[in-house]
ZALO-675679 format. One line per field, with one value per residue (C-alpha): residue in three letters; y, z, x; residue number from 1. Coordinates in nm, 3 decimals, decimal comma, padded with zeros to 5 digits. Example, Ala and Ser with C-alpha at 12.3 -4.5 7.8 and 13.67 -1.06 7.14 Angstrom:
ZALO-675679
residu	(ALA:SER)
c2	(-00,450:-00,106)
c3	(00,780:00,714)
c1	(01,230:01,367)
num	(1:2)
This chain:
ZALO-675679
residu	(UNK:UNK:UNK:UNK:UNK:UNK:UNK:UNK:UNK:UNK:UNK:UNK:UNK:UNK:UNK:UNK:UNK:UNK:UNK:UNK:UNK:UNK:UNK:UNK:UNK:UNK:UNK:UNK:UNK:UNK:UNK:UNK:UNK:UNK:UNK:UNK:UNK:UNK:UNK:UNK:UNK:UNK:UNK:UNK:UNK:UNK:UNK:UNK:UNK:UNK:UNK:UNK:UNK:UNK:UNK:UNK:UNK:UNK:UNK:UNK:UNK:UNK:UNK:UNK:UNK:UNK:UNK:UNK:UNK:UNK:UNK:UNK:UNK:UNK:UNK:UNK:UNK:UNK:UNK:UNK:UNK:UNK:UNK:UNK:UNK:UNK:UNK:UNK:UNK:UNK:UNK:UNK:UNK:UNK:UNK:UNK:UNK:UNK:UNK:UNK:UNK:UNK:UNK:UNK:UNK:UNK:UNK:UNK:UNK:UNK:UNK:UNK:UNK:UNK:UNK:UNK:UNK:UNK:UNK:UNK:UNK:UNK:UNK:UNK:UNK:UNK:UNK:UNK:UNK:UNK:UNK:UNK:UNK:UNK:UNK:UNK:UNK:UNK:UNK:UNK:UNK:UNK:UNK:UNK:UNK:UNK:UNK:UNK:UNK:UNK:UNK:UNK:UNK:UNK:UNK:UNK:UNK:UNK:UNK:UNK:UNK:UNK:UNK:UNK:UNK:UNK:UNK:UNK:UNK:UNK:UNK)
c2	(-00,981:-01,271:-01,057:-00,893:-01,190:-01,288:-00,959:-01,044:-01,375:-01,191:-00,888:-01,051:-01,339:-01,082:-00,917:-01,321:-01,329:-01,052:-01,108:-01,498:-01,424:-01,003:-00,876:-00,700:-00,323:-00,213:-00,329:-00,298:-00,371:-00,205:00,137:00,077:-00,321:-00,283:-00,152:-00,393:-00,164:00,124:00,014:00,177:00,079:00,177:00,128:00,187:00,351:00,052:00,049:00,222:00,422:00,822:00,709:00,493:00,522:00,690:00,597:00,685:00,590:00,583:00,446:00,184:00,204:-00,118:-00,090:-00,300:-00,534:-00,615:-00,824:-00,747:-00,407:-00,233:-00,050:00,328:00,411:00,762:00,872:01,073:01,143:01,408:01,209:01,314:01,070:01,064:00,791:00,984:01,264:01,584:01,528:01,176:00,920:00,650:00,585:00,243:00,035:-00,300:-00,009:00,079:-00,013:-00,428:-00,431:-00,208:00,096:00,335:00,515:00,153:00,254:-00,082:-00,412:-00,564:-00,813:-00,497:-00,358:-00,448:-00,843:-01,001:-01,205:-00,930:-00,931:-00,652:-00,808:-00,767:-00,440:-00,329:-00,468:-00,338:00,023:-00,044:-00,143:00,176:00,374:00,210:00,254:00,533:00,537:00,848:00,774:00,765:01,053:01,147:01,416:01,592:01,806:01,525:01,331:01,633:01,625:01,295:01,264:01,626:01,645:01,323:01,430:01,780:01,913:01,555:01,402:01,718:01,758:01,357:01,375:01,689:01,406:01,117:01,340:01,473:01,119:01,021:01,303:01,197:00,863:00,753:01,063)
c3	(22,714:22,797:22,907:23,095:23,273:23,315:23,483:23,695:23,830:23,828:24,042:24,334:24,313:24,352:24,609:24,816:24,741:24,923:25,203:25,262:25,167:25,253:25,100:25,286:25,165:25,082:25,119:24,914:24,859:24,640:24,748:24,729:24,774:24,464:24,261:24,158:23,924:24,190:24,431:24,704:24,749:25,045:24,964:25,283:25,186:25,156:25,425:25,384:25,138:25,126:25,143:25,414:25,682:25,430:25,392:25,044:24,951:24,586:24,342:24,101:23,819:23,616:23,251:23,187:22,990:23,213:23,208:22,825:22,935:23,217:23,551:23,587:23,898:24,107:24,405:24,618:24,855:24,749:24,624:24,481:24,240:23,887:23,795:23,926:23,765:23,960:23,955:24,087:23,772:23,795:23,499:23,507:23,219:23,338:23,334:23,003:22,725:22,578:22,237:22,107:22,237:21,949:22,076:22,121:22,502:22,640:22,515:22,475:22,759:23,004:22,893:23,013:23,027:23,138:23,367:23,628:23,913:24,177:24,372:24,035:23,993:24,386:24,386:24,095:24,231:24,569:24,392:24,171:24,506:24,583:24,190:24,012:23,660:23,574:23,194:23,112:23,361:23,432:23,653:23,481:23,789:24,017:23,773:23,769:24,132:24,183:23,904:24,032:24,349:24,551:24,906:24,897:24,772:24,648:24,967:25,140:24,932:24,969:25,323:25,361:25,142:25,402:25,688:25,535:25,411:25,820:25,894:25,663:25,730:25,928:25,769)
c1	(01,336:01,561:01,851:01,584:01,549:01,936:01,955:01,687:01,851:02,215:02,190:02,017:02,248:02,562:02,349:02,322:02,652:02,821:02,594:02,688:03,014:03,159:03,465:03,710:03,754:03,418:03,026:02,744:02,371:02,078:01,988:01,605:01,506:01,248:01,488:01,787:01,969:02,053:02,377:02,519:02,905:03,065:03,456:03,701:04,046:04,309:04,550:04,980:04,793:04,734:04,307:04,375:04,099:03,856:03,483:03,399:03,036:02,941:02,673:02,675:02,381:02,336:02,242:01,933:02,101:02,344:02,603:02,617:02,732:02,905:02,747:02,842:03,029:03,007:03,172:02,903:03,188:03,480:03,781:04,047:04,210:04,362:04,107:03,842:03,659:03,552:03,235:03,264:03,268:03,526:03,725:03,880:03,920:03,703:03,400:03,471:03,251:03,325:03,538:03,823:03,893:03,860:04,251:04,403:04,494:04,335:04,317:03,954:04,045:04,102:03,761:03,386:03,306:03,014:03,199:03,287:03,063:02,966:03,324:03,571:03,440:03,534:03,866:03,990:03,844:04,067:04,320:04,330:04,290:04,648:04,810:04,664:04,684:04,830:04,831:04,472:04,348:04,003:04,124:04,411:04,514:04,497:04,744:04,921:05,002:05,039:05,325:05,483:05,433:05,282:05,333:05,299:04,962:04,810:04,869:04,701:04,368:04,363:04,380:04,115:03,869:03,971:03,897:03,582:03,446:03,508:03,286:02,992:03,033:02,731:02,527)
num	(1:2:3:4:5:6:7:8:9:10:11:12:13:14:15:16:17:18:19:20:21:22:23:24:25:26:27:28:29:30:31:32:33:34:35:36:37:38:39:40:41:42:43:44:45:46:47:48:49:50:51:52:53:54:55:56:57:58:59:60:61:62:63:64:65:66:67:68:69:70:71:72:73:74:75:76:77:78:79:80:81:82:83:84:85:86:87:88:89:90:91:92:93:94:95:96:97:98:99:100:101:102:103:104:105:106:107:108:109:110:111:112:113:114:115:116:117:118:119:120:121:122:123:124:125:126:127:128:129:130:131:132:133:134:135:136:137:138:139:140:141:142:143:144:145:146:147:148:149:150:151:152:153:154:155:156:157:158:159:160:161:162:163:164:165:166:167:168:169:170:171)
């Protein structure tokens, strides 16, 4: 119960937080005010890169012991990006469960910590947006591209899911 608690006093303070205080790059706030575990992130494509200009709304679903253990992250709108599964999950390594990582790819340090806030966790998504990390891919044929062939067909399906998240933007 007393994480319970922590996560009661945690969430809304992030949520206070951002609102005092906004971060260029992307907003956010809970989905439903009653329901402080459900996030709507907004994140705008960083600028002199292929998503600039891009609206790209996702969730963000807090386990109820948070901070103990990471949200999950899902893009609602298309994107396509190494780091960024087809159906939407993000796969970056400060999301990724605390403690060793059972293939010794990341060090514990780059992994989940209960420090990272609602702010950590939207800059280091931007900033994958701008370096994707084409060694640990959770789209293979979006890695593919973007090692073989970064302005030809990469740049063109990204730029189809920029246009397209401009579209649904105010949807």
């Amino acid at each position: 119960m007393q994480s319970h608690s922590w996560f009661m006093f945690v969430l809304p303070a992030n949520v206070r937080q951002l609102n005092k205080n906004p971060v260029e790059g992307f907003s956010a706030g809970l989905i439903d005010d009653d329901d402080i575990h459900q996030w709507e992130v907004v994140v705008i494509g960083p600028q002199d890169t292929l998503f600039e200009g891009g609206f790209f709304k996702a969730y963000l679903t807090f386990p109820h012991d948070y901070p103990h253990r990471p949200p999950k992250m899902k893009f609602i709108t298309e994107i396509w990006h190494p780091n960024v599964a087809k159906n939407g999950d993000v796969c970056i390594s400060i999301l990724h469960e605390p403690g060793e990582d059972k293939f010794g790819y990341e060090k514990p340090e780059e992994r989940w910590l209960p420090i990272h806030t609602v702010e950590t966790i939207m800059i280091s998504v931007i900033s994958m947006l701008a370096d994707p990390n084409g060694d640990s891919p959770a789209n293979v044929d979006a890695a593919k591209e973007w090692r073989e062939d970064p302005c030809g067909e990469f740049k063109r399906k990204v730029a189809r899911c920029v246009r397209k998240s401009q579209e649904m933007a105010f949807d």
